[in-house]
C-alpha beads as a LAMMPS data file, in Angstrom:
LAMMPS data file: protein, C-alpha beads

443 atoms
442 bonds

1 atom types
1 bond types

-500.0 500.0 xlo xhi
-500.0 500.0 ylo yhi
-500.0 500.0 zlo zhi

Masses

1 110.0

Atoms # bond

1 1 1 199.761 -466.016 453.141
2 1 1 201.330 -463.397 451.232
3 1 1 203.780 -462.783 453.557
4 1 1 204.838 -466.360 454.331
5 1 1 205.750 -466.465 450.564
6 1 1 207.746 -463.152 450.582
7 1 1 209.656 -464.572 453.369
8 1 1 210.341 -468.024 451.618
9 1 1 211.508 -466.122 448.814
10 1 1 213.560 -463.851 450.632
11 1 1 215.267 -466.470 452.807
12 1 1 216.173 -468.680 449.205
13 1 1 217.415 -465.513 447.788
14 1 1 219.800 -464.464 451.057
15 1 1 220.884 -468.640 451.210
16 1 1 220.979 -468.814 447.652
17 1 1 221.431 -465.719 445.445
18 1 1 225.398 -464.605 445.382
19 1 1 227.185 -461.341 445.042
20 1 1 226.146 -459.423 441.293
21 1 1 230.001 -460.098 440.298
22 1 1 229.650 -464.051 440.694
23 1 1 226.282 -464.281 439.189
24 1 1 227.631 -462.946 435.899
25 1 1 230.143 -464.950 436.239
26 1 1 228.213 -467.968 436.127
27 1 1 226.333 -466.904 433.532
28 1 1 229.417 -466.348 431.780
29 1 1 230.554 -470.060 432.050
30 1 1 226.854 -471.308 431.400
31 1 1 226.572 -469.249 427.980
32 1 1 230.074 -470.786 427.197
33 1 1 228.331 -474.544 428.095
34 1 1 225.183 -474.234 426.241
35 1 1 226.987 -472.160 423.195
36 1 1 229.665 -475.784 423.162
37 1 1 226.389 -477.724 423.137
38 1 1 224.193 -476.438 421.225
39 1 1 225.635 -474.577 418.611
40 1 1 228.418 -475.647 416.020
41 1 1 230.238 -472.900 416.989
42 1 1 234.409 -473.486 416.989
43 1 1 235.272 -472.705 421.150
44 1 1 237.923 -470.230 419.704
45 1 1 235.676 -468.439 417.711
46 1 1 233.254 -467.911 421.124
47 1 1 236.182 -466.829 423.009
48 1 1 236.651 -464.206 419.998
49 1 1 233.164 -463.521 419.966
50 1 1 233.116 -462.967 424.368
51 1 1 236.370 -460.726 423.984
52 1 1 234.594 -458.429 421.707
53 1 1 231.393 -458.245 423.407
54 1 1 233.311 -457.271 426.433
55 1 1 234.803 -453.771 424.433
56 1 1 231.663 -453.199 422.782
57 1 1 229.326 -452.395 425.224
58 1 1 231.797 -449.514 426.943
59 1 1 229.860 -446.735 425.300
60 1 1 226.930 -448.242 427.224
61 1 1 228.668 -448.890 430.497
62 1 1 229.325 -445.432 430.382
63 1 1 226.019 -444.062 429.661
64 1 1 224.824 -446.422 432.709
65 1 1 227.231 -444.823 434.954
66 1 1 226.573 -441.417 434.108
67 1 1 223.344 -442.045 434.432
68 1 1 223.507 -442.806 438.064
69 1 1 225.987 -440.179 439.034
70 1 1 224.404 -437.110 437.434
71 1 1 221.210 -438.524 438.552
72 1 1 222.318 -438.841 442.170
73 1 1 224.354 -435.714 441.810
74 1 1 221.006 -434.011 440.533
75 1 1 218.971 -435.477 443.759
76 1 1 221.596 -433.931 446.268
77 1 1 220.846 -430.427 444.938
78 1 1 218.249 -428.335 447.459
79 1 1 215.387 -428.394 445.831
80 1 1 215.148 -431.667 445.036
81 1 1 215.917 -433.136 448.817
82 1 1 213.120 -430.691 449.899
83 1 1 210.701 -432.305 447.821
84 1 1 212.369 -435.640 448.409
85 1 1 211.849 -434.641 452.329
86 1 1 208.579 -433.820 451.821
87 1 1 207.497 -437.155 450.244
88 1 1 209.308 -439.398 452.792
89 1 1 207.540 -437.790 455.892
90 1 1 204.073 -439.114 453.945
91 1 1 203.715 -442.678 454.814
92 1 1 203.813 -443.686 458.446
93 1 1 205.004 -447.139 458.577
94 1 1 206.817 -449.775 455.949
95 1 1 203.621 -450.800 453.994
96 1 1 203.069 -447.661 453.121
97 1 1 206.200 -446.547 452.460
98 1 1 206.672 -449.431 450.053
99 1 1 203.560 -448.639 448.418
100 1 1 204.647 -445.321 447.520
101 1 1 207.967 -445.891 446.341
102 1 1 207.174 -448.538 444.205
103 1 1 204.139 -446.179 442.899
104 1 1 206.427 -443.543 442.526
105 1 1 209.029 -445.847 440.743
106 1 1 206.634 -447.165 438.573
107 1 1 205.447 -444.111 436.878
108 1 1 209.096 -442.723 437.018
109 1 1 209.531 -445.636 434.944
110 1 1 207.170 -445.900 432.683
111 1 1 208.071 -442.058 431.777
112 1 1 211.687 -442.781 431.336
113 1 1 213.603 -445.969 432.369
114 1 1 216.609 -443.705 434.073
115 1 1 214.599 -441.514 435.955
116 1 1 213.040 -445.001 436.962
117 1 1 216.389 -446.418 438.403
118 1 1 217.393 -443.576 440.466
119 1 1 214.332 -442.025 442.049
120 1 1 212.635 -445.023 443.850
121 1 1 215.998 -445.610 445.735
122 1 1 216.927 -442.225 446.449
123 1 1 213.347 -441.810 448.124
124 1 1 213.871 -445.361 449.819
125 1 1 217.285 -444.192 451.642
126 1 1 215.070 -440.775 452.624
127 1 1 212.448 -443.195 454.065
128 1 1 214.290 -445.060 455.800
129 1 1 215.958 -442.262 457.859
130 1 1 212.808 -441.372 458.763
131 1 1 210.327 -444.440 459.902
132 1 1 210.736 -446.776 462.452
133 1 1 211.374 -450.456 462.126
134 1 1 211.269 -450.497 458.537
135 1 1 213.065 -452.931 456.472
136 1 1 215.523 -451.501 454.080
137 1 1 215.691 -454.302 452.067
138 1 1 211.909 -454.337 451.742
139 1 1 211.555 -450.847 450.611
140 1 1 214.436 -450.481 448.419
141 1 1 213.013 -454.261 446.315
142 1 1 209.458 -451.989 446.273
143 1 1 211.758 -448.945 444.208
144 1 1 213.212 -451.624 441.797
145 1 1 209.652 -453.490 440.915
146 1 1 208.273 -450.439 440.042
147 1 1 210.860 -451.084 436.938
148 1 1 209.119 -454.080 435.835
149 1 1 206.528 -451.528 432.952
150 1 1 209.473 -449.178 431.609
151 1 1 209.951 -451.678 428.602
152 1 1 206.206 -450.862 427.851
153 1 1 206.476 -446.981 428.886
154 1 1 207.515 -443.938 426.849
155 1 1 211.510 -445.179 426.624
156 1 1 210.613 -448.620 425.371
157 1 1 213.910 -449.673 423.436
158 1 1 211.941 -451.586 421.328
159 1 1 208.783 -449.452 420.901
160 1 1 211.016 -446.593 419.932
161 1 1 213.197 -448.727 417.056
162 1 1 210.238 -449.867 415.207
163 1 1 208.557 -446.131 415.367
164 1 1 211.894 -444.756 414.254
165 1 1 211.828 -444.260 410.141
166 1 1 215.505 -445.531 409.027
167 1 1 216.244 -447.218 412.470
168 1 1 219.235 -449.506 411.239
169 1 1 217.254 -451.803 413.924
170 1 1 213.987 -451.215 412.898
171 1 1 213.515 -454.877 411.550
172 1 1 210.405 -454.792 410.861
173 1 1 210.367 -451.745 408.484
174 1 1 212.940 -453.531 407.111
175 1 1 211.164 -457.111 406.278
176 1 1 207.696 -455.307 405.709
177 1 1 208.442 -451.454 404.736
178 1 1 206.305 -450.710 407.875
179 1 1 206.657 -448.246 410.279
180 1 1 205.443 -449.392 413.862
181 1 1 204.193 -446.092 415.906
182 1 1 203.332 -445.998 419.758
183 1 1 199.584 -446.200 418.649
184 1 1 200.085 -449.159 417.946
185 1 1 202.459 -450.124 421.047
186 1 1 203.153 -447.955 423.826
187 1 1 199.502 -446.091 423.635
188 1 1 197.296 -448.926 422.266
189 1 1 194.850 -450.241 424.790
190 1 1 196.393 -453.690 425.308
191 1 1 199.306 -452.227 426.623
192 1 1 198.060 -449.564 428.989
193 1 1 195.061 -451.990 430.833
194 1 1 197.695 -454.347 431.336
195 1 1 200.462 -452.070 432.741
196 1 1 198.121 -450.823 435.050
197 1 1 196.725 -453.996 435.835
198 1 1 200.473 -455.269 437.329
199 1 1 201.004 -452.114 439.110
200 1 1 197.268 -452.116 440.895
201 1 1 198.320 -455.733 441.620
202 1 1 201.832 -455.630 442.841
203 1 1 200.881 -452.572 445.126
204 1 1 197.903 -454.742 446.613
205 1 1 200.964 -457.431 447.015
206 1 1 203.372 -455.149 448.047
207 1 1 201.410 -454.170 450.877
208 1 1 200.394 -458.098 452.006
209 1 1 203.603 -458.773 451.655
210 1 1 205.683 -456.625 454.150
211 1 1 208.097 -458.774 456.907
212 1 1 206.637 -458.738 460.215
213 1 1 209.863 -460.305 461.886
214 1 1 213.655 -460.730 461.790
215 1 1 213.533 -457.023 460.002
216 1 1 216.775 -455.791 458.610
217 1 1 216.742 -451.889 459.630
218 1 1 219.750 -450.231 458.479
219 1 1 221.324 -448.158 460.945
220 1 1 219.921 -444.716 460.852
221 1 1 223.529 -443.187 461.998
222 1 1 225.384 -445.279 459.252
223 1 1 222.811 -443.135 456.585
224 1 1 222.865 -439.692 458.332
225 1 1 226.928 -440.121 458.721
226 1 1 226.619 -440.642 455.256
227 1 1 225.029 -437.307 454.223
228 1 1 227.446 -435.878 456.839
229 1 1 230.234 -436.833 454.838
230 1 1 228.714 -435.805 451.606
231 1 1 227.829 -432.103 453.237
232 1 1 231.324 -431.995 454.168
233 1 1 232.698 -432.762 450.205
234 1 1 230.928 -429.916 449.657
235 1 1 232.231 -427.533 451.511
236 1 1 234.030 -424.622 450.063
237 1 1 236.437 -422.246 450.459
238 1 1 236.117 -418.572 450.250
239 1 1 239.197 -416.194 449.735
240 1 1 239.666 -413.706 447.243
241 1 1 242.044 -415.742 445.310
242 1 1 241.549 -416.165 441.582
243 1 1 240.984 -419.985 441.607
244 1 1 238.369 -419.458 444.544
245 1 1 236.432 -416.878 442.578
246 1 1 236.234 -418.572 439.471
247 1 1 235.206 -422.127 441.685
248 1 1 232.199 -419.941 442.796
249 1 1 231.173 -418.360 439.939
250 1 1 227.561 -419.366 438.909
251 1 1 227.906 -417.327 436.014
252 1 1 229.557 -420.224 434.534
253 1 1 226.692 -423.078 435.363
254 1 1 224.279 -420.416 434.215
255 1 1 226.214 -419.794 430.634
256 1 1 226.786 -423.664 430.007
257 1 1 223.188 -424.303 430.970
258 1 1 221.802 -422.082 428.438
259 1 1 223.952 -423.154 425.910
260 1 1 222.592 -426.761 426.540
261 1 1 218.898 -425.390 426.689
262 1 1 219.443 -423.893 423.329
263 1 1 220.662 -426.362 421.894
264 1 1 217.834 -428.549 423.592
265 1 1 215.058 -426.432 421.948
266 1 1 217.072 -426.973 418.617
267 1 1 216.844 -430.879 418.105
268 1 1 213.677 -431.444 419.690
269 1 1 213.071 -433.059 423.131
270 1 1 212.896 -436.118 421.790
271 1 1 213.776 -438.682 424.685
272 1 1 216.805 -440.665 424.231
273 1 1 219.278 -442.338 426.558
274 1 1 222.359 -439.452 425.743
275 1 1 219.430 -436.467 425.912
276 1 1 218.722 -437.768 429.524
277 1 1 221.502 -437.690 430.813
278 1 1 222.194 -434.416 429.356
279 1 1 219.026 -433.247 430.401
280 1 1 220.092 -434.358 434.665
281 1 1 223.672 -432.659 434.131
282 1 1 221.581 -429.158 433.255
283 1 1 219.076 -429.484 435.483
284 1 1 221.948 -430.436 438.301
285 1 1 224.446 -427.864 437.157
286 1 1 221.565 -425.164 437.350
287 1 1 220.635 -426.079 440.622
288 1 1 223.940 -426.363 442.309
289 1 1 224.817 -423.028 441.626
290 1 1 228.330 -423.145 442.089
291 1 1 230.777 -424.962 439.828
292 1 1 232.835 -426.397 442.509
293 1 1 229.779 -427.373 444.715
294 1 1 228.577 -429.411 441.529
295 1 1 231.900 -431.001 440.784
296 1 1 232.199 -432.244 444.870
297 1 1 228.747 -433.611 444.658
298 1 1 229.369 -435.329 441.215
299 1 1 232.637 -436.748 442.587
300 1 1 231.101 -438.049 445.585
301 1 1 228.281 -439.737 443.953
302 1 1 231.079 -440.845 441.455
303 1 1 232.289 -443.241 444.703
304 1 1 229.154 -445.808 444.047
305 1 1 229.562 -446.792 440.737
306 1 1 232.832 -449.597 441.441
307 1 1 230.016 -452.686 440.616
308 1 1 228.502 -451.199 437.458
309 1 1 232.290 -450.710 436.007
310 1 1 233.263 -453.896 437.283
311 1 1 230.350 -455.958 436.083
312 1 1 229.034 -454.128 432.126
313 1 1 231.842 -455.600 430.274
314 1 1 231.431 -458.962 431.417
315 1 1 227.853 -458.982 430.635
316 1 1 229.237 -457.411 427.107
317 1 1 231.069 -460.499 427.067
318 1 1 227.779 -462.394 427.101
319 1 1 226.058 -460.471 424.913
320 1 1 228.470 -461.450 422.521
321 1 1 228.851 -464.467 422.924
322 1 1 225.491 -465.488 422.276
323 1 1 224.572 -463.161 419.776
324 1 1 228.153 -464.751 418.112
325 1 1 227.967 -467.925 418.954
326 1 1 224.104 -467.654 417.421
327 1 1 222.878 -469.412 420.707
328 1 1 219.995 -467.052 421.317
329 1 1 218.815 -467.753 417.748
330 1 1 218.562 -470.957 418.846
331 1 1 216.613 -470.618 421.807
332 1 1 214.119 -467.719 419.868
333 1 1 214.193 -470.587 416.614
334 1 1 213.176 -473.221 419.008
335 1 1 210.353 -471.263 420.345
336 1 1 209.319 -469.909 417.141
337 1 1 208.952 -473.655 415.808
338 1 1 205.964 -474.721 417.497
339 1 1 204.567 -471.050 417.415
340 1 1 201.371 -470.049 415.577
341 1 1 199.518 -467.122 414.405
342 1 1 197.853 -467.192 417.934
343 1 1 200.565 -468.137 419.918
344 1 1 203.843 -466.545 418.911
345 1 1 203.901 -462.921 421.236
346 1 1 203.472 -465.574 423.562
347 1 1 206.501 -467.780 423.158
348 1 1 208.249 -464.555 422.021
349 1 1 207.616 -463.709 425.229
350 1 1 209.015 -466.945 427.421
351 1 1 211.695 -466.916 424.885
352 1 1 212.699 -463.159 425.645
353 1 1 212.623 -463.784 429.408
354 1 1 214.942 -466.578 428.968
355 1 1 217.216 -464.828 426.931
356 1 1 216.807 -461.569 428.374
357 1 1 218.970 -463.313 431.710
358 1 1 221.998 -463.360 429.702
359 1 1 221.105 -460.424 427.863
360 1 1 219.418 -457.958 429.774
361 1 1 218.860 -455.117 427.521
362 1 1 215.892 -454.722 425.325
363 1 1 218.283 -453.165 422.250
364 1 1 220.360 -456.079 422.237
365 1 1 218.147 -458.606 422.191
366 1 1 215.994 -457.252 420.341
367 1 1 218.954 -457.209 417.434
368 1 1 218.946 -461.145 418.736
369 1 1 215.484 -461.919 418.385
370 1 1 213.505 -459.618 415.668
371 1 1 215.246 -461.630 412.940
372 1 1 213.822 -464.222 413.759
373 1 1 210.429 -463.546 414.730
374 1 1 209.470 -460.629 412.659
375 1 1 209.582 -463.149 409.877
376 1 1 207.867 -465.459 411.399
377 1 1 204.942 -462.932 412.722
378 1 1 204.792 -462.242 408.396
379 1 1 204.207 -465.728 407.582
380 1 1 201.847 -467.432 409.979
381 1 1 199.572 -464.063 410.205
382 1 1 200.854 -462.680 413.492
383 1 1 200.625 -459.020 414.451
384 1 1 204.283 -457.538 414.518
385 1 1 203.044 -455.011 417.398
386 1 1 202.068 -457.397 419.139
387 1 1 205.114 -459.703 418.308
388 1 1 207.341 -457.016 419.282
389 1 1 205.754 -455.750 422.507
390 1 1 205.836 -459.283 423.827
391 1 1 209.982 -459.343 422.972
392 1 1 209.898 -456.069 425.123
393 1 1 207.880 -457.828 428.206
394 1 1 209.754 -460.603 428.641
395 1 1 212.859 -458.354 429.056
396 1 1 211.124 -456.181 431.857
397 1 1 209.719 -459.230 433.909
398 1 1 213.171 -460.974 433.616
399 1 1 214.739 -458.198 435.476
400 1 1 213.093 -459.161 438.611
401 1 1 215.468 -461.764 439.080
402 1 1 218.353 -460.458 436.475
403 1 1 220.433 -458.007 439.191
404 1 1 221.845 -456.366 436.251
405 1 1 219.090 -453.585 436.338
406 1 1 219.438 -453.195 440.085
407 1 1 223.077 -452.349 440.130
408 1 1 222.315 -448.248 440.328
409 1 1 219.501 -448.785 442.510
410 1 1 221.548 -450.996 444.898
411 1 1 224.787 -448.954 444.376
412 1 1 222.657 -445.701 445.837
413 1 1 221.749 -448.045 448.172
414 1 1 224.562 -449.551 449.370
415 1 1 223.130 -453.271 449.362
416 1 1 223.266 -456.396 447.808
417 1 1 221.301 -458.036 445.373
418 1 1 220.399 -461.002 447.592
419 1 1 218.830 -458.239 450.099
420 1 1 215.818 -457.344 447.517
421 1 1 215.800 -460.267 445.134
422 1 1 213.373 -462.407 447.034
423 1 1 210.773 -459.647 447.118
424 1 1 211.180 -459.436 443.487
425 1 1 210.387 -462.687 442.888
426 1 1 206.907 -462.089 443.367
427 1 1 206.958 -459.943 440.895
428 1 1 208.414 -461.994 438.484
429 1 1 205.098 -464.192 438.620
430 1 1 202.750 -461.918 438.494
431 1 1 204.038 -459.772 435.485
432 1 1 204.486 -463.105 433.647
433 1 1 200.738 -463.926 434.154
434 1 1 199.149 -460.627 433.234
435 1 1 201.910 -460.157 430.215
436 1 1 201.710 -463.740 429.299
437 1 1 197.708 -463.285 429.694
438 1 1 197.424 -460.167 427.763
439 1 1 199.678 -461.498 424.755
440 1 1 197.335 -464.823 424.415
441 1 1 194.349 -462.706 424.578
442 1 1 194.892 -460.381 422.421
443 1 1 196.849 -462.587 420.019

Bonds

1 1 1 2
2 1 2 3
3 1 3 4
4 1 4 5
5 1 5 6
6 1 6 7
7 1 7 8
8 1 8 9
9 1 9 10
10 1 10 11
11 1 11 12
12 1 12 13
13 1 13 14
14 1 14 15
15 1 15 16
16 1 16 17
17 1 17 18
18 1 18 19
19 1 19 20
20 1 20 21
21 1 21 22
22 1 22 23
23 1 23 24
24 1 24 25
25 1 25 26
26 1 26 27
27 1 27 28
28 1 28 29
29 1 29 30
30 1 30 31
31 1 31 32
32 1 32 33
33 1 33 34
34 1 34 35
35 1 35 36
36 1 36 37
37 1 37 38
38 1 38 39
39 1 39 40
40 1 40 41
41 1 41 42
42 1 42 43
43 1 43 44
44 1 44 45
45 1 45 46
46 1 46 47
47 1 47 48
48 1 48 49
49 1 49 50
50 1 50 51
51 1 51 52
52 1 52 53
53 1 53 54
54 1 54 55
55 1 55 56
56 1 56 57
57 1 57 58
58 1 58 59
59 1 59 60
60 1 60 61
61 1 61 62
62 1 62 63
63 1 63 64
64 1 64 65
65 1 65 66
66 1 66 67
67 1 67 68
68 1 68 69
69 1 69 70
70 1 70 71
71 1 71 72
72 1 72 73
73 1 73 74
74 1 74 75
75 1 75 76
76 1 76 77
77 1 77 78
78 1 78 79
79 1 79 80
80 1 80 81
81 1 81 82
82 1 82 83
83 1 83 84
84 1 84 85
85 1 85 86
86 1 86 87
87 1 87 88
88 1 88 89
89 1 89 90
90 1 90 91
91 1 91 92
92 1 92 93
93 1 93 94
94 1 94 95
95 1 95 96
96 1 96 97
97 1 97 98
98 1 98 99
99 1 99 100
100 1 100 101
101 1 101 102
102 1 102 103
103 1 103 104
104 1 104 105
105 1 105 106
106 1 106 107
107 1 107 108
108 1 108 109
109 1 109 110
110 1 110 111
111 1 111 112
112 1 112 113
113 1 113 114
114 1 114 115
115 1 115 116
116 1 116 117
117 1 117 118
118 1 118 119
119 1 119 120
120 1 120 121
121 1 121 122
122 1 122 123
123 1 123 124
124 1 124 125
125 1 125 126
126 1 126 127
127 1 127 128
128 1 128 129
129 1 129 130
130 1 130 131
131 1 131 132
132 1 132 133
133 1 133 134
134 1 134 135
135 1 135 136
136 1 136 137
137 1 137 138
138 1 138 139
139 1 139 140
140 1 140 141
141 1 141 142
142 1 142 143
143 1 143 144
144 1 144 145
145 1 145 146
146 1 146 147
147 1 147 148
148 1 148 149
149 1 149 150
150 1 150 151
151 1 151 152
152 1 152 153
153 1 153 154
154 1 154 155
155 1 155 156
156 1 156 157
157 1 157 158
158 1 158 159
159 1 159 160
160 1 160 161
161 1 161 162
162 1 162 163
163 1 163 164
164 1 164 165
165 1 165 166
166 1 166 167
167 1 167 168
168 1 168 169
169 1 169 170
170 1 170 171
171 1 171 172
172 1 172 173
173 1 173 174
174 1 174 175
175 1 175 176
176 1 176 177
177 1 177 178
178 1 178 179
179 1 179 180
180 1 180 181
181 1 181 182
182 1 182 183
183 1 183 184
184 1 184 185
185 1 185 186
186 1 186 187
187 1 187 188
188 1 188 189
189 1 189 190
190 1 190 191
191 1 191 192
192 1 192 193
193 1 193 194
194 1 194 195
195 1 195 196
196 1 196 197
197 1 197 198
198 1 198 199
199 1 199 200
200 1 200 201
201 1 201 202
202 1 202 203
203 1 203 204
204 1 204 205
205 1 205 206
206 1 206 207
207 1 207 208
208 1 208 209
209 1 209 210
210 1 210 211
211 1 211 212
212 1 212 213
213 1 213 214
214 1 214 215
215 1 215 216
216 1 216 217
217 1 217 218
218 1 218 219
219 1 219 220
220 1 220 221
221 1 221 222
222 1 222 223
223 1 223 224
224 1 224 225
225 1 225 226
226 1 226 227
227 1 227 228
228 1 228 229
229 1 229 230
230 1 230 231
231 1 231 232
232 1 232 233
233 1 233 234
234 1 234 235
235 1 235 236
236 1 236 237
237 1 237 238
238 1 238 239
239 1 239 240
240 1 240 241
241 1 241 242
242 1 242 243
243 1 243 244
244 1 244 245
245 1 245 246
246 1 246 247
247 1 247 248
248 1 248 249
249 1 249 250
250 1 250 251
251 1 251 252
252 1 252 253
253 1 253 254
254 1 254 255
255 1 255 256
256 1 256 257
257 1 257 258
258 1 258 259
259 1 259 260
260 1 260 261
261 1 261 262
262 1 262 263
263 1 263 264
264 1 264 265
265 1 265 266
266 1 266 267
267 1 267 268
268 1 268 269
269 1 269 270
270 1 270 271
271 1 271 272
272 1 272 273
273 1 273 274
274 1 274 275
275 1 275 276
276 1 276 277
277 1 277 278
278 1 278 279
279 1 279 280
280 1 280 281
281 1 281 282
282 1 282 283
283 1 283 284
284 1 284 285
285 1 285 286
286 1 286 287
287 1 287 288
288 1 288 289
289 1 289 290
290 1 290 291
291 1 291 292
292 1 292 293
293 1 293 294
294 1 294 295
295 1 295 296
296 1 296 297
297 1 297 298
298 1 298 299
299 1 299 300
300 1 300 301
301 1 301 302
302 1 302 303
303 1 303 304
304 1 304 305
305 1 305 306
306 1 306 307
307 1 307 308
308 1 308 309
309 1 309 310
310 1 310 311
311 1 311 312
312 1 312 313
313 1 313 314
314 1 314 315
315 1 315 316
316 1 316 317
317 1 317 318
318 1 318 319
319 1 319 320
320 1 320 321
321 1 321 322
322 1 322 323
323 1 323 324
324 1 324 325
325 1 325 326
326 1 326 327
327 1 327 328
328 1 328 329
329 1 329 330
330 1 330 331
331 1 331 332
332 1 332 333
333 1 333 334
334 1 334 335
335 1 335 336
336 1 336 337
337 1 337 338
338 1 338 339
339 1 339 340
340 1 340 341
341 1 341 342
342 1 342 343
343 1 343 344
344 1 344 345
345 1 345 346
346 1 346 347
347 1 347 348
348 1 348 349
349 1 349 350
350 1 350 351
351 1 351 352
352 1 352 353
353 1 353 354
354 1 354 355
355 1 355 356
356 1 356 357
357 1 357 358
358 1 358 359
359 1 359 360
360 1 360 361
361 1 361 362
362 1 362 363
363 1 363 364
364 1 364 365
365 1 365 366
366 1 366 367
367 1 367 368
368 1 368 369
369 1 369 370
370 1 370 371
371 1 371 372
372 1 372 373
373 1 373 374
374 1 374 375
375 1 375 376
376 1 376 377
377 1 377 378
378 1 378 379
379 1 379 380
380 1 380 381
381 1 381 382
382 1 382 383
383 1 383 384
384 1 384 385
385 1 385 386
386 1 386 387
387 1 387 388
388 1 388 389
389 1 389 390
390 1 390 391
391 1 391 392
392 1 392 393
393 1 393 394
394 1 394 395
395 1 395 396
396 1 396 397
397 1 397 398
398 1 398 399
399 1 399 400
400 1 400 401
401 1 401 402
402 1 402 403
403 1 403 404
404 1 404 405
405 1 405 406
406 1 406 407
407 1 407 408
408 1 408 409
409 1 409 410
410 1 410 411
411 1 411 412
412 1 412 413
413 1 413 414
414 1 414 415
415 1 415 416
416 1 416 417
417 1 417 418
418 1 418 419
419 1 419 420
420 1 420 421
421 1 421 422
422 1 422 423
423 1 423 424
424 1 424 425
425 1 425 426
426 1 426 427
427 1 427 428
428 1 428 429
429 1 429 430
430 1 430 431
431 1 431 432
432 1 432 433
433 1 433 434
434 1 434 435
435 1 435 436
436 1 436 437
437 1 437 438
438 1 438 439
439 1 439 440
440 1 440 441
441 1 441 442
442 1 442 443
């Protein structure tokens, strides 16, 4: 049964679901539509407000890209493909396989959304080298559900603004002098039962779920050609030139590693999105060795990344736009209308999963959003944990049908978004019924 839905879903998506680059697109001219309808906003004052958005989210864009390339960069080192090797030669067919990378994703994940993004794939391409008539499409959608609990793991956006003292974002500190800690969130009991409740489920589903027929098996030779090429990128020459020596010396990965150690220990280790990626450019300059041997690798891996630079700004764009516009306050003021004491982590919920499709990060809509509701969660008596946890849900179950999210995992991949979409789909109900669930019973 399981399977006949999977394939339903996965033949609407590959009919139905277009290239990342138009879907933003539409989304682009829909915001504009609903914005001209629903909001009193002037239409030159949107374009204004889409122009900006488009420039403001480059420091983000960026961080996204370098989070894919020194994370890939970081998986082609030795020690690393080993253990990557050594994990891939586990499972013996697709199910399996699947099961384990979206496992493996998951708690990747849930320790650090990054780390989430890049390891499922990279173990999915190993996989797939490796086992027979499996479907790539399959087991690369198993790597990206396993991103469906990071908004409730240790790199929650949300969870970590309202446990930050000072936070210019921290809302709720703000409307109630409050400081939110991960007791309350991340660690409280709520959270955890029902993060582990959608990834004992979507495992069980993963496995029903697994095409039996018309299987789309990349071609071994295309991925091992691939990994040819890269091995030649980083070969190097050897001469006693000056240049050549000073390409080779490790000294100087070794000196600018400790340096970024030290100054590691210094701050504290602290998880943010800039210490991450600083943390896989050590760890990947260290275990390259050689300075030129990194900077090959790093510019090869630097070859993916053409859809995430194409594609940020314009969801930028639509970030501002509707945070301009104020047409997500309008959807999240709608909700919180009919809300009650009872209710409203709930309907913060559905409301963040709508809005989190034309804003899919939990920072910015969170910015959208807390105004409004951590207001409303003071006066009808509604916990503002619980209020903001449900914000942070919705924006993790909307990426299983939100590509945005995907675009590392799919550039690594080399596929398109209609190839793992359908699978996701699944997921999409089932982490709205145990979140959804979860937030009304605890509420």
């Amino acid at each position: 049964m399981l399977g006949k839905i999977s394939n339903f879903f996965v033949r609407l998506m590959q009919r139905y679901m277009p290239d990342p680059f138009l879907f933003v697109i539409v989304l682009t001219l829909l915001s504009f539509i609903m914005a001209l309808l629903l909001t009193p906003t002037p239409f030159m004052k949107m374009l204004e407000d889409w122009y900006k958005g488009i420039w403001a989210i480059l420091t983000f864009g960026l961080q996204m890209v370098l989070i894919l390339v020194t994370g890939y960069t970081l998986a082609e080192t030795k020690a690393i493909k080993k253990f990557l090797t050594y994990l891939a030669s586990i499972p013996t067919n697709q199910a399996n396989a699947a099961v384990m990378i979206f496992l493996i994703a998951a708690l990747a994940s849930f320790i650090n959304w990054g780390l989430g993004l890049i390891t499922g794939a990279i173990l999915a391409r190993e996989i797939a080298k490796r086992i027979e008539k499996a479907d790539f499409g399959y087991l690369v959608a198993s790597a990206y559900i396993g991103f469906i609990v990071w908004a409730g793991g240790l790199s929650s956006s949300i969870a970590l603004v309202i446990a930050s003292k000072g936070n210019p974002m921290n809302i709720i500190e703000k409307h109630t002098q409050e400081v939110v800690g991960f007791s309350q969130t991340v660690f409280a009991s709520y959270n955890l039962i029902a993060t582990i409740s959608t990834v004992l489920v979507l495992a069980f589903i993963i496995y029903l779920s697994q095409p039996k027929q018309d299987l789309k098996i990349v071609d071994k030779s295309i991925l091992e050609a691939q990994d040819k090429e890269l091995e030649q990128t980083k070969e190097i020459r050897q001469d006693n030139t000056f240049a050549s020596r000073l390409e080779n010396a490790w000294i100087l990965n070794v000196i600018i590693f400790v340096i970024g150690l030290v100054y590691l220990f210094k701050v504290g280790l602290k998880l943010d999105i800039n210490k991450f990626i600083f943390i896989m450019f050590l760890a990947g300059l260290i275990l390259h060795w050689k300075p030129i041997v990194y900077v090959k690798t790093f510019n090869n891996a630097a070859k993916v990344t053409g859809p995430l630079i194409l594609q940020y700004p314009l969801y930028g764009g639509i970030m501002g736009l509707l945070t301009g516009s104020g047409l997500a306050a309008v959807i999240a003021g709608w909700f919180v209308s009919f809300s009650s004491a009872h209710t409203l982590p709930f309907w913060g919920f559905i409301s963040s999963i709508i809005i989190s499709l034309f804003v899919p990060s939990g920072g910015g809509h969170w910015v959208i959003q807390a105004p409004i509701f951590v207001p409303a969660a003071s006066s009808l008596g509604a916990p503002q944990a619980l209020t903001a946890m449900g914000i942070a849900y919705g924006e993790q179950v909307a990426n299983m049908i939100q590509p945005f999210w995907a675009l590392p995992i799919l550039a690594i991949a080399r596929l398109g978004a209609k190839d793992i979409m359908g699978y996701c789909t699944l997921a999409l109900f089932v982490g709205t019924l145990i979140f959804g669930a979860t937030l009304l019973i605890v509420g």
